[in-house]
N, C-alpha and C positions, 0 to 999 in steps of 0.2 A: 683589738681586744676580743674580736671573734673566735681566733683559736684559741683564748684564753676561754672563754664563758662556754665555749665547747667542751671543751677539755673539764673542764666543771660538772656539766652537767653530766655529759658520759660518764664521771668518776660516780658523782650520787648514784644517778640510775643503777651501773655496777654494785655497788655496798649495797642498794635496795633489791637487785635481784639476787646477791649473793645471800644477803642475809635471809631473805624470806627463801631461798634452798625445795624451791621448788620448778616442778618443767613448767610451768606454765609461766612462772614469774621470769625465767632464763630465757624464754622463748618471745616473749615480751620484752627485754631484755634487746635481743640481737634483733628483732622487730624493728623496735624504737633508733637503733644503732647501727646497722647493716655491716658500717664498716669503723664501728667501734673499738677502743682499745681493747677491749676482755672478750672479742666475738668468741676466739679461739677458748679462754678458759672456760666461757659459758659453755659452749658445745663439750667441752670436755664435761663438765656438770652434769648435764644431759645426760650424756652415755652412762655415765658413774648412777645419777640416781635412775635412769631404766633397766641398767645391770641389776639393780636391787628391789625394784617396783613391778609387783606382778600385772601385767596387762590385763583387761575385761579379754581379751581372746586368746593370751595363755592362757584363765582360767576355762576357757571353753576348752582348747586345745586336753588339759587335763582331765578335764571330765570326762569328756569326750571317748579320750582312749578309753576309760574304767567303765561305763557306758557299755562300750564295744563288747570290754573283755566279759560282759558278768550279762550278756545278754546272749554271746556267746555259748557260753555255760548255760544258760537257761534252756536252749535251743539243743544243747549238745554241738553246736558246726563247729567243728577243726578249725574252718577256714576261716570263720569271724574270730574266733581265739587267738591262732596265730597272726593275725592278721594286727594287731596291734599289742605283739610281742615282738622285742627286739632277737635277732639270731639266736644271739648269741646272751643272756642275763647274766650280770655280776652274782646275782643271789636270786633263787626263787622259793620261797618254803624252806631257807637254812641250808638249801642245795647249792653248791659253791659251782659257778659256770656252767645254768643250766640249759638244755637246748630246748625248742619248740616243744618238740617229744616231749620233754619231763614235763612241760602244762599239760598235752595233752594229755596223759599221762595222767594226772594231778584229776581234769575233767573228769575225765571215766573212772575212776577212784568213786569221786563223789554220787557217782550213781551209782552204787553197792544194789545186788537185786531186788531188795525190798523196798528200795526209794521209786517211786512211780513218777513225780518230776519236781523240780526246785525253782524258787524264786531268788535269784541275788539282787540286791539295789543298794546303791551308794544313798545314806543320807544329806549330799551335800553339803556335807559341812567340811567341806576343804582348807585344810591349811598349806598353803604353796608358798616354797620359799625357791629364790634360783639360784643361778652359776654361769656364770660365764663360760664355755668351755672352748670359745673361740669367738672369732670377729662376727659379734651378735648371733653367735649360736650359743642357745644358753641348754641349761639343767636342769629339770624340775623336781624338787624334794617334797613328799605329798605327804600327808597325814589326814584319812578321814575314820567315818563309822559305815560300816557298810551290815546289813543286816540279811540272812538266808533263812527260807519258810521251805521247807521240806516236808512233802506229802508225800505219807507211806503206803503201798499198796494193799491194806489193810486199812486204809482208812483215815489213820491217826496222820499228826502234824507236830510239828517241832519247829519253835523256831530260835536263832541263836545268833547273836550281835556279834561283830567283831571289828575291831580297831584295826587299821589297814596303814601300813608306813612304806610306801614305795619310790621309786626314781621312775623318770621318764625323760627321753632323748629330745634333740631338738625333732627330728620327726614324730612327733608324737605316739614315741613307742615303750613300753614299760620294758627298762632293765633290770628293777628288781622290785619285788614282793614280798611283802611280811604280811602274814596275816595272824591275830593274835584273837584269841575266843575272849569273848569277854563273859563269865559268869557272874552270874546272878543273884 
């Protein structure tokens, strides 16, 4: 009756860590069970809900880059800018396959000669969602607020909100940017 009450209990456990559909419970799960009948489905679980669950260090990863890029631009360096842009962007500013050049590009734009210097910051309020785009290389789809304080060499200042919708690589590099003005 031992592989009977076995076979019991393993099936519960299973219906309790399927139903409660969480890593922690599936992980507990093949814990309890090693070599349990559902080892194999639980890890499939796994995969499937971190395919879809953003990490505490993907959301670093994402900040991260946006970070780089907007401190970059504060500083004016090419090399911090490009540095966490991908080659080659599906979209940059509505610009279809844009290269490094069109940020930097974009950069020196924003210093028009009567700006004397800018502040960009992410307000952290990230919405991350991902993608699979291979064997645990995922996608990152972003939406936040980022806000820019430009000091004019005359004195005055401006400042202007803007709602930010971008991608970023499994390397933590932006392939596309939207940046949209939000008025007031």
């Amino acid at each position: 009756f031992k592989s009977v009450a076995v076979h019991k209990i393993d099936s519960i456990d299973w219906v309790t860590a399927q139903t409660t559909n969480t890593v922690e419970a599936l992980e507990d799960y093949i814990e309890g069970h090693p070599s349990g009948e559902h080892v194999d489905d639980a890890n499939d679980l796994i995969k499937g809900l971190n395919a879809k669950t953003v990490q505490p260090e993907e959301k670093v990863l994402v900040a991260s880059a946006f970070n780089s890029f907007f401190t970059g631009i504060n500083t004016k360096d090419e090399t911090v800018v490009t540095s966490v842009v991908a080659q080659l962007l599906t979209s940059f500013l509505g610009k279809q396959n844009a290269t490094r050049a069109d940020v930097v590009t974009f950069m020196h734009k924003l210093y028009k000669g009567n700006v004397a210097s800018q502040n960009w910051a992410s307000l952290d309020n990230y919405k991350i969602s991902k993608k699979e785009i291979g064997d645990n290389q995922y996608e990152y789809t972003t939406e936040f607020s980022a806000v820019q304080n430009v000091e004019m060499t005359d004195g005055t200042s401006t400042k202007n909100n803007y709602r930010i919708n971008a991608k970023i690589n499994p390397d933590g590099q932006i392939t596309q940017l939207l940046m949209t003005r939000i008025l007031e």
